[in-house]
C-alpha positions as CSV (number, residue, x, y, z in Angstrom):
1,X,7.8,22.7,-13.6
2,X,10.4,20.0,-13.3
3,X,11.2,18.9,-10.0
4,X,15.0,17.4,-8.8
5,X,15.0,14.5,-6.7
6,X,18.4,13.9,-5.2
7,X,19.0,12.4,-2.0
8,X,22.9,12.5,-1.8
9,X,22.9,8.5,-1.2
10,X,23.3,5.3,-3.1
11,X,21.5,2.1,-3.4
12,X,24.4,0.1,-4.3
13,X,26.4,-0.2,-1.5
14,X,24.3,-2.8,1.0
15,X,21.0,-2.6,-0.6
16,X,19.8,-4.7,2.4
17,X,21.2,-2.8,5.3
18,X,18.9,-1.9,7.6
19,X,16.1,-4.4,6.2
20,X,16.3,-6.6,8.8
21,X,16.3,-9.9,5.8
22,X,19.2,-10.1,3.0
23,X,17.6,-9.8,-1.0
24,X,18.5,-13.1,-2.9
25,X,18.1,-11.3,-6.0
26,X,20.7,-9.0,-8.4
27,X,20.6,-5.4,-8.4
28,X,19.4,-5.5,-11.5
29,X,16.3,-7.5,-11.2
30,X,12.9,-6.7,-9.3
31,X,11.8,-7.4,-6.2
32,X,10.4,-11.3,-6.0
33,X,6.4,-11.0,-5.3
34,X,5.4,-12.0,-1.5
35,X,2.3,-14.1,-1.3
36,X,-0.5,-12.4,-0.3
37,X,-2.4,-13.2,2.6
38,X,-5.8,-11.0,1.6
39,X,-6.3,-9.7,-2.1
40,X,-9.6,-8.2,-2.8
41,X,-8.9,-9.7,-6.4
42,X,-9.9,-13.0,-4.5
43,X,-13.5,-11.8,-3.1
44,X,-16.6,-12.7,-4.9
45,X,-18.7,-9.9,-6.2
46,X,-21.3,-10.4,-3.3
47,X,-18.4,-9.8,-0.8
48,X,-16.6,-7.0,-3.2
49,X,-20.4,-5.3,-3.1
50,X,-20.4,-5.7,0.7
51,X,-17.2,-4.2,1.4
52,X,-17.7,-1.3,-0.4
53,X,-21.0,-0.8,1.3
54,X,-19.2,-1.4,5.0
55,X,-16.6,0.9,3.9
56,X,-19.0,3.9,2.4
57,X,-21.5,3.6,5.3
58,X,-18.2,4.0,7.9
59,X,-17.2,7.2,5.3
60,X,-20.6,8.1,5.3
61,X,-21.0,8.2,9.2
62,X,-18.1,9.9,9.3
63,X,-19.0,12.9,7.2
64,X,-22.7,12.8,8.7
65,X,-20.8,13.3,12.4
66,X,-18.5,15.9,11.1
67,X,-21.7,17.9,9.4
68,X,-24.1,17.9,12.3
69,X,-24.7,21.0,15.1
70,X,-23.6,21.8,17.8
């Protein structure tokens, strides 16, 4: 099923109104990238592995709080 996606407005009339900064770039070209101040890219495995363990024990004591009597 297709979908339409219309929004009655225009980007090309003050692409950087209501921004709060002005684009120093052309319409036609992308965004320029922002520096990143955290990247998991830049983690070591043993930190990558550690995260992910954090993160599934939080998921984990989530689910385990949701599941238990009451």
């Amino acid at each position: 099923m297709a979908h339409s996606h219309s929004h009655g407005h225009d980007h090309s009339d003050g692409h950087a109104r209501g921004h709060g900064h002005t684009h120093s770039h052309g319409p036609a070209s992308p965004h320029p990238a922002q520096p990143a101040h955290w990247s998991i890219l830049r983690m070591t495995l043993p930190a990558r592995l550690g995260a992910a363990l954090v993160v599934s024990s939080a998921l984990w004591a989530v689910v385990l709080l949701a599941m238990r009597p009451s």
